[in-house]
C-alpha positions as CSV (number, residue, x, y, z in Angstrom):
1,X,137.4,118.0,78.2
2,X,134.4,116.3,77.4
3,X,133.6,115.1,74.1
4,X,130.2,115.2,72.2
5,X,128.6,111.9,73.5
6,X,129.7,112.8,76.7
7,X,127.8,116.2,76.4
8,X,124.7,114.6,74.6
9,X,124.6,112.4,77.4
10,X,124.2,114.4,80.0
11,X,121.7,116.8,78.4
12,X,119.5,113.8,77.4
13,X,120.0,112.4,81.4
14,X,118.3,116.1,82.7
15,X,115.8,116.1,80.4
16,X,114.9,112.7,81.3
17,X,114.8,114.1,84.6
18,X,113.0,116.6,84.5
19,X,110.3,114.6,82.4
20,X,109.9,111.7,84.9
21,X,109.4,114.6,88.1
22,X,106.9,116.4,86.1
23,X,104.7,113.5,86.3
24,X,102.9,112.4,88.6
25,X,104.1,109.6,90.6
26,X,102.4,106.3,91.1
27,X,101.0,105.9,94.5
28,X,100.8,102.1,96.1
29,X,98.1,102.1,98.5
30,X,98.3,100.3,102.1
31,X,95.9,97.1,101.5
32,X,93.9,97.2,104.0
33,X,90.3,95.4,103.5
34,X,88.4,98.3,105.2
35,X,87.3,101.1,103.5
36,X,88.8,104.3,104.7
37,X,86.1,106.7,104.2
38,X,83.2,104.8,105.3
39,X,85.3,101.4,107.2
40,X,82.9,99.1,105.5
41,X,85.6,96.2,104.3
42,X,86.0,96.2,100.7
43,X,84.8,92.2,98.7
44,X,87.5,90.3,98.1
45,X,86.6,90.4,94.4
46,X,86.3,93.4,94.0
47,X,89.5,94.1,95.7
48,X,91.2,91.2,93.1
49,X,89.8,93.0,90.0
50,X,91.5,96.6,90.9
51,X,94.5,95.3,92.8
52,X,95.7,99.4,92.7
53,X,92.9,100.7,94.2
């Protein structure tokens, strides 16, 4: 039989969860220097100053 920490535990580990797969997930783009849309390579600079995008 499980006792209250045990129970508080695993209610608090699905709500947890459930609150990190409701959000959106980070995406890590492939770094490739060309521009997908219009394959026009991307400045380095500008590629330094937003490393995500």
């Amino acid at each position: 039989m499980a006792d209250n920490a045990d129970i508080a535990a695993e209610l608090m580990e699905r709500r947890m969860e459930a609150a990190l797969s409701s959000r959106l997930s980070l995406r890590i783009p492939n770094h490739d220097p060309d521009y997908e849309d219009c394959g026009n390579e991307i400045p380095k600079p500008r590629r330094d100053a937003l490393p995500w995008a």
